[in-house]
C-alpha positions in Angstrom: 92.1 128.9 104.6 89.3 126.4 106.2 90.2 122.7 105.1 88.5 119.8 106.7 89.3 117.9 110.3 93.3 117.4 110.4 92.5 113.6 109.3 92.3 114.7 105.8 95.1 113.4 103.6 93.9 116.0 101.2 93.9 118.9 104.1 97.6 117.5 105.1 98.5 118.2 101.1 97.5 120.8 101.2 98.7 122.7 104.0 102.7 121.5 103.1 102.0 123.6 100.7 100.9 126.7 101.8 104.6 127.4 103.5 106.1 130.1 101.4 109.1 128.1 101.3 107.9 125.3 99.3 105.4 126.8 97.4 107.9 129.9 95.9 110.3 126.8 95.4 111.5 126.2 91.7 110.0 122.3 91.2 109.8 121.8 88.2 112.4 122.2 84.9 109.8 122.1 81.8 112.2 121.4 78.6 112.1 123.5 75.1 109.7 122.7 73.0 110.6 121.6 69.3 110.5 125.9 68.8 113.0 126.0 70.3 112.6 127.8 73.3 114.1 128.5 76.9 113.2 125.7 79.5 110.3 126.4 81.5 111.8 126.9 85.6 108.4 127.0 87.5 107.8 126.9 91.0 104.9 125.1 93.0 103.0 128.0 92.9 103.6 128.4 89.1 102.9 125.1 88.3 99.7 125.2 90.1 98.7 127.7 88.2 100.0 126.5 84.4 97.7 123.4 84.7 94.4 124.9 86.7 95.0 129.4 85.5 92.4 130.7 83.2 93.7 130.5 79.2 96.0 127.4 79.9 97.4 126.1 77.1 96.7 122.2 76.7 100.3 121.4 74.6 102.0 123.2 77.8 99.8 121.9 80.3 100.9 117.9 79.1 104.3 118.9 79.2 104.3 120.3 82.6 102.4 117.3 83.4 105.0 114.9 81.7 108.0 116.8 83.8 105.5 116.7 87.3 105.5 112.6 87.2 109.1 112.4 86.1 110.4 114.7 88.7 108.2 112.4 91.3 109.6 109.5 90.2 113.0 110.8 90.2 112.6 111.8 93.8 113.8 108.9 96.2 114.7 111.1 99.4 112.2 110.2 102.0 111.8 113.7 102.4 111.4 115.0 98.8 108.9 116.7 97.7 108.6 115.5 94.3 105.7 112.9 95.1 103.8 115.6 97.2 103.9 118.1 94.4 102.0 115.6 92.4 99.3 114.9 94.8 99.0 118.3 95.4 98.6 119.4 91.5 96.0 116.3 91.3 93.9 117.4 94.1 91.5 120.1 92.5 90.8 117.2 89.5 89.9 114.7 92.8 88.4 116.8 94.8 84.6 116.1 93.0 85.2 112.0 92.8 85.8 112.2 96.4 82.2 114.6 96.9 80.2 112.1 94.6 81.8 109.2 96.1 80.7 109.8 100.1 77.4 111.5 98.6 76.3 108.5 97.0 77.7 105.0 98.3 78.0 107.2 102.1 81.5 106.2 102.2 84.2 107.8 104.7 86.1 110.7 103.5 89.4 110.5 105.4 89.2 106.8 104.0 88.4 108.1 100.7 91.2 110.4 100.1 93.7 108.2 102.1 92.9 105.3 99.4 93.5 108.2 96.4 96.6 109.3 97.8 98.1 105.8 98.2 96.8 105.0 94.5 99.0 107.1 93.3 101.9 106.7 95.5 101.3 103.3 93.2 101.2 104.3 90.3 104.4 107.0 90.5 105.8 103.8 92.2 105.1 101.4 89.5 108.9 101.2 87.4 107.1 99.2 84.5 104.9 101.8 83.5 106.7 104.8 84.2 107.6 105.7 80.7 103.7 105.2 79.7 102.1 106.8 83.0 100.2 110.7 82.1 98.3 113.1 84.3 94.6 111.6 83.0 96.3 108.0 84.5 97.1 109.5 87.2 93.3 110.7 88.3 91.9 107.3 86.3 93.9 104.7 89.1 93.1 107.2 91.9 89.5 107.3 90.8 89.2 103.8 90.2 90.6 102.7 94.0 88.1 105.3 95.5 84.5 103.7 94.1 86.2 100.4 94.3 86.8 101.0 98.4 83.0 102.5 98.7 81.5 99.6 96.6 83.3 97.0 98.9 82.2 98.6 102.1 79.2 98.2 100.9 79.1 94.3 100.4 81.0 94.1 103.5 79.2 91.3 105.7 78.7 91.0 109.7 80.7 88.8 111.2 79.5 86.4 114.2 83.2 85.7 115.4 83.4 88.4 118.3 80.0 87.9 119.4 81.0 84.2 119.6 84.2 84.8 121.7 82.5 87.1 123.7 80.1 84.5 124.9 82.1 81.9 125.3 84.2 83.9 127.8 81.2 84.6 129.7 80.0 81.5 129.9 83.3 80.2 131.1 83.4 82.6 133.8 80.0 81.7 134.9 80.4 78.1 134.8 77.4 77.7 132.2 77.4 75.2 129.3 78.4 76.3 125.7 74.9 74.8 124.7 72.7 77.7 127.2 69.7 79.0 125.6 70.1 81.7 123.0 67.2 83.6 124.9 70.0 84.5 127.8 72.2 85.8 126.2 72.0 89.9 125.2 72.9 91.6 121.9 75.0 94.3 122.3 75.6 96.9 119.6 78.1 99.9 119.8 77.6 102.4 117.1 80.0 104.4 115.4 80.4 107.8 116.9 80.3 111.0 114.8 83.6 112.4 114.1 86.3 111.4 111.4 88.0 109.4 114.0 86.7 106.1 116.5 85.4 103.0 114.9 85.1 102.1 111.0 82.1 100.0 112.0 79.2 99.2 114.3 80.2 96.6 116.6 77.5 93.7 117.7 78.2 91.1 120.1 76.3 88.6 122.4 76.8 88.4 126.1 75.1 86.6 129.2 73.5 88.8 131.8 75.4 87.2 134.3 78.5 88.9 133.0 77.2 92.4 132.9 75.8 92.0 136.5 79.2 91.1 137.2 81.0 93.8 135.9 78.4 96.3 137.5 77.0 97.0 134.0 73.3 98.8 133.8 71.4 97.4 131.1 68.8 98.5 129.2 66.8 95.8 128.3 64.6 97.1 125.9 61.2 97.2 127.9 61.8 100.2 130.5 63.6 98.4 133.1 66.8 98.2 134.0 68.7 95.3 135.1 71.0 96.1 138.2 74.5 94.5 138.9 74.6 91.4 141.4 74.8 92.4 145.4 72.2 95.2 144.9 70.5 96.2 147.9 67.7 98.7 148.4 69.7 99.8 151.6 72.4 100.6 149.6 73.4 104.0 147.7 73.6 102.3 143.9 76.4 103.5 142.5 75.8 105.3 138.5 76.5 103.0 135.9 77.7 103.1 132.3 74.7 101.7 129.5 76.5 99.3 127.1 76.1 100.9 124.3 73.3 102.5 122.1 71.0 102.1 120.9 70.1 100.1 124.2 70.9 96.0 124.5 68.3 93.6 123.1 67.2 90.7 124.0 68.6 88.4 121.4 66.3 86.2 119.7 66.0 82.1 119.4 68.7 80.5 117.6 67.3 78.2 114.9 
């Protein structure tokens, strides 16, 4: 079965769960009804199937759901499986809020599910309102915390401090004042690369030449050429150089 890159909290669920051993595992002890009859012994596999199997019966699906989040919160050992068991029976009600979620407000999907899964850690967590806490509250909380994450990365604003940091160190090291020009300095952007892992963020920053001469730094300055690092010769073999980042540095603009 394909799930997606190993980062996945979901995939990670998941895949506990496809081990014969827990998933044939009896889990969960449904109670008698007030009929009167025998309790219900189900394993994962079982239970899977009572709350997502064609014809399920919505009186025996909120029971099993009732005995799912008391057997998670009964389930202390740091290597239970109560609390997995009811990620994994939320999953396939989450699955579509994660989809419309990263679709529309281009949110991360490792950071999306990662967020779900630790809502409800929460919420099986929470001792006040365990006696009140249902499957729908469940998928409500976990819900909730994934828009909220997407909605705040969205208002999330740039911050100047490592730009500013990184300037002042070159300066220092140049002997320049902290007052030089703004048109001296170089914007440098590093954009996140493709994959579920690397950086959450672009990262922008402002440097003096100087210092990327120094370090033996090729530039791309934005009009064709290339600025070379200090002690070039045209004797000289030049040795390859790394860009800093793309798209290509900048020149920064006038500071009001």
């Amino acid at each position: 079965m394909m799930y997606p890159p190993h980062s996945s909290a979901f995939a990670s669920v998941r895949r506990h769960f496809d081990d014969p051993r827990i998933s044939d595992a009896v889990l969960v002890i449904v109670p008698p009804d007030a009929h009167g009859a025998e309790p219900a012994r189900l394993t994962a596999a079982e239970t899977h199937q009572a709350l997502y199997g064609p014809g399920s019966d919505p009186q025996f699906t909120a029971a099993v759901w009732r005995e799912v989040i008391r057997t998670a919160q009964s389930d202390l050992s740091p290597h239970g499986t109560g609390k997995l068991l009811a990620i994994w029976l939320a999953l396939p009600r989450l699955a579509g809020t994660v989809h419309r979620v990263c679709a529309r407000l281009r949110a991360d999907r490792s950071d999306v599910e990662a967020e779900m899964v630790l809502a409800l850690l929460e919420k099986l967590a929470d001792r006040d309102g365990a006696s009140r806490l249902s499957g729908s509250g469940l998928m409500h909380a976990a819900r909730a915390r994934a828009w909220h994450l997407a909605r705040e990365g969205l208002r999330e604003l740039p911050s100047t401090r490592i730009e500013r940091i990184a300037q002042d160190q070159a300066l220092t090291a140049s002997g320049g004042e902290a007052d030089a020009p703004a048109e001296e300095s170089l914007d440098v952007r590093v954009d996140r690369p493709d994959g579920p892992d690397g950086l959450c963020a672009p990262l922008r920053f402002r440097v003096r030449p100087e210092h990327l001469r120094r370090q033996g730094i090729f530039v791309d300055t934005g009009d064709g050429s290339q600025d070379r690092p200090a002690g070039h010769s045209p004797g000289k073999r030049r040795r390859p150089g790394r860009r800093a980042g793309t798209p290509p540095v900048r020149p920064a603009g006038r500071r009001a």
